[in-house]
N, C-alpha and C positions, 0 to 999 in steps of 0.2 A: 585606529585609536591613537590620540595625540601622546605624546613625550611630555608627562607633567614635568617641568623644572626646578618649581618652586621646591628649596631644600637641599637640592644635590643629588649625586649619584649617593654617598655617603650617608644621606639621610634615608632616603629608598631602601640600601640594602642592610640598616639595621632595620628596619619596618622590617623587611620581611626577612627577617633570620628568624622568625619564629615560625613562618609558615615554611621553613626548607627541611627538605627530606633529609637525613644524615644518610653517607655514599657507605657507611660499613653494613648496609643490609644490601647485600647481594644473594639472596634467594633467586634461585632460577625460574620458578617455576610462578613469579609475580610479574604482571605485563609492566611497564615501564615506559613515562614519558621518554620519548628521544631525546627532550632536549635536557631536562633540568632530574632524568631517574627518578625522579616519583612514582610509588605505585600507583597505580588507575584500575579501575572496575567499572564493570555496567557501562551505563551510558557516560559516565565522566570524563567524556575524553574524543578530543575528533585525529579522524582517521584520515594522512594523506594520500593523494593518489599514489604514491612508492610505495605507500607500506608505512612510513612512519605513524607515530603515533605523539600526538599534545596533548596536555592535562591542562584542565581548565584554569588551572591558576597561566600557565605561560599564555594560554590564549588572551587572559585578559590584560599582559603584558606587550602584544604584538606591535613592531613598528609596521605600520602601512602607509605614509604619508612620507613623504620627501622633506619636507618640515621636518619634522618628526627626525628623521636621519640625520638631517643634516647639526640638529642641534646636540643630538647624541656623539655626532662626530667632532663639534667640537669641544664639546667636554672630554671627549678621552684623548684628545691632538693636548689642551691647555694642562688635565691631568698630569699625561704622560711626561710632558714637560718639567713639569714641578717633579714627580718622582727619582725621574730616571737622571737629573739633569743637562737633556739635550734641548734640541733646535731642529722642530719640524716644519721643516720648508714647506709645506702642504699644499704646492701645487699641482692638484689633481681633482679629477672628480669623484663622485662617491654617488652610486646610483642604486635604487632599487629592483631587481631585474626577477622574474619567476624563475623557480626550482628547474626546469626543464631547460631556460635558457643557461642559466647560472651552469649546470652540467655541461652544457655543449662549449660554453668558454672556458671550464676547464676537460675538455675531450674526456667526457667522463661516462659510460654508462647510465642506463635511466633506468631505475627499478633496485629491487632487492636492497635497500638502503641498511649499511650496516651502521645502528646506535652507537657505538665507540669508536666510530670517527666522522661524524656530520663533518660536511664542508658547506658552510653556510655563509661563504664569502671568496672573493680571489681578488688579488691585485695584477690587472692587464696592459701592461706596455703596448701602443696599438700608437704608432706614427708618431712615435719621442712624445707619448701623452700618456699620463699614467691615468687610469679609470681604477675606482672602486668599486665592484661588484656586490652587494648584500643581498641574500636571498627576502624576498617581500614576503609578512607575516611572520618572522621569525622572532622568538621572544625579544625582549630588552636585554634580559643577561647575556641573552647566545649573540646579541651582535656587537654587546660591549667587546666581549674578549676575542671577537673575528677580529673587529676594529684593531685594535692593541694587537693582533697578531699581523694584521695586514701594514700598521703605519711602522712596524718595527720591519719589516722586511724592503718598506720602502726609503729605508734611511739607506746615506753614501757608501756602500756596500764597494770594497776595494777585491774583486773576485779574484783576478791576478795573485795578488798577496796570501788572499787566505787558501787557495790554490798551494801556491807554491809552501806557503807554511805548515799546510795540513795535511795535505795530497789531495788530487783532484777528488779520489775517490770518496774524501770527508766531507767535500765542501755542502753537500745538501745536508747534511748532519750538523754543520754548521749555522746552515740558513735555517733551517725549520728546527733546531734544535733552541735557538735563541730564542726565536719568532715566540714557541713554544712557552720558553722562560719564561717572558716578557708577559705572555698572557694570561700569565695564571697568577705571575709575581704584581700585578696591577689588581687582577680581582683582590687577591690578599690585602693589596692597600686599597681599595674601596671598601671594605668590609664584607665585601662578599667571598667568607669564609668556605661553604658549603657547596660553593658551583668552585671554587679552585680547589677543593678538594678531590672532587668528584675529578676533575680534567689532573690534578697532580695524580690519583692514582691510575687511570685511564691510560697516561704517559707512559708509565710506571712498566706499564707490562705492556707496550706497543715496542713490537721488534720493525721496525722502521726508522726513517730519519727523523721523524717527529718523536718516539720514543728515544731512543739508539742519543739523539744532539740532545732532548731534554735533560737526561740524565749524565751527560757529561757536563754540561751545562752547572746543572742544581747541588752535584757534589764540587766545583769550583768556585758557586756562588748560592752557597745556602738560602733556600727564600726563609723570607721573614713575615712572618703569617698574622703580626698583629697593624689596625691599620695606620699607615701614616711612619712606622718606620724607618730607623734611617738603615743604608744598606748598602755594601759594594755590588755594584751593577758591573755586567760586562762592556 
């Protein structure tokens, strides 16, 4: 399915703030989109080979075309820009690759997929050539905010520094703690309220470095949740 353009990312996600699930119903015992926590019943929903599970709305949001990607990539590169106000050198590539492979570039088990942490992208250094990985078929919202996690982790990152200023022992708390910021604090300025909710509380209660740097992060740089606002960035 192609990447409509026409409108923006910003017109898209008030369209559909009307059809998103609000994240404060946590019932347990409701089955649940992986991607976007929607409940699902019956047949409304396809079933991946891991185990995951999509709701028909994200299915009919899915990038599967290289196109497609590529123009999603660069609306959140020109975005990012305009928000945060840096300079993304963006020389890499950015490819579509399936679930199975995407796991083995990041040495990752295959199966039992846990909902509160998809990894549905990686940034691979491979011969001073940086590659973007996107998992193929993965909704639109879920590869906006990989995107914006992956181009912020790709920025002049000085490890030495934030080493010696943090302890070595912070520094992934550092990287996946920002990365994290960045991509919930971009959803919030696109107006997609409801998927940065859902990933801010999610953060929230992750004891890792994506939890653990998020929230050091969020209390030194309050996100600001309405869209287009102005805001001290890290």
């Amino acid at each position: 399915q192609e990447l409509h353009t026409d409108g923006g990312e910003m017109r898209r996600a008030r369209e559909g703030q009307g059809r998103a699930i609000p994240s404060e119903n946590t019932d347990a015992n409701v089955e649940r989109c992986s991607y976007c926590g929607a409940p699902i019943s019956g047949a409304a929903f396809y079933r991946l080979p891991d185990g995951r599970k999509r709701c028909t709305a994200c299915s009919r949001t899915m990038i599967t075309s290289v196109e497609a990607l590529e123009r999603l990539f660069k609306d959140v590169v020109d975005n990012m820009e305009l928000f945060f106000g840096v300079s993304l050198d963006t020389v890499l590539d950015v490819e579509l690759i399936e679930e199975r492979k995407l796991k083995r570039k990041l040495h990752s088990a295959i199966g039992d997929a846990d909902d509160d942490s998809l990894i549905l992208g990686c940034a691979v250094n491979e011969k001073k050539k940086y590659t973007v990985y996107i998992e193929n078929g993965a909704p639109r919202i879920s590869i906006i905010g990989t995107v914006a996690h992956e181009l912020t982790q790709y920025m002049n990152w000085k490890q030495k520094e934030i080493s010696h200023r943090y302890g070595k022992e912070n520094v992934l708390d550092v990287y996946e703690g920002m990365a994290k910021w960045c991509e919930i604090q971009y959803l919030y300025h696109i107006g997609e309220k409801v998927a940065a909710e859902r990933e801010e509380l999610i953060c929230s209660f992750r004891d890792d470095e994506y939890g653990r740097g998020f929230l050091k992060f969020a209390a030194r740089y309050p996100l600001q949740k309405e869209p287009m606002t102005s805001l001290t960035t890290p």
